[in-house]
C-alpha positions, 0 to 999 in steps of 0.5 A: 497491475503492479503498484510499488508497496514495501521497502526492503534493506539489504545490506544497508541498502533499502530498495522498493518492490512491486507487490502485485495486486493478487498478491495484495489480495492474497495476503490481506484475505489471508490475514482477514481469515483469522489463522494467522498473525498480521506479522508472519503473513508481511513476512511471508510475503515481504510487504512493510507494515504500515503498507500491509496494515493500511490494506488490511484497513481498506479492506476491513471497511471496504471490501477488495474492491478499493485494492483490486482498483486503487484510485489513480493519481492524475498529472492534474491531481498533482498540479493542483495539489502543488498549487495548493501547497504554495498558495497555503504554505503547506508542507505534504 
């Protein structure tokens, strides 16, 4: 499975790409090893910070399992929070 993770800009342009999930691993256990910085593994594998900082979360906590299986959005899901937002004014 590949999930959309980072944004990159080129030239002005920013566009998403598709981290997969062994690469998602990959670059968290190496972080987790403790030989290298948080920045030069995100480098190293074009992943945004926010993005790689909320995996290395997950996986602090968690283990692998969460970023082997992130949970799935159902078109339900997305139905109810968008009744919800309306009912409640909310903004998301």
């Amino acid at each position: 499975d590949v999930y959309p993770q980072s944004w990159k800009s080129t030239l002005g342009v920013f566009y998403m790409t598709k981290i997969s999930v062994k690469t998602k691993l990959k670059a968290v256990e190496e972080y987790a090893n403790g030989n290298v910085t948080l920045a030069s593994v995100r480098h190293k594998y074009g992943i945004a910070e926010h993005d790689f900082q909320i995996w290395v979360g997950i996986y602090a906590r968690f283990g692998k399992g969460p970023l082997l299986n992130p949970p799935k959005v159902t078109g339900d899901f997305r139905l109810n929070l968008v009744k919800w937002k309306q009912e409640n004014l909310a903004s998301i």
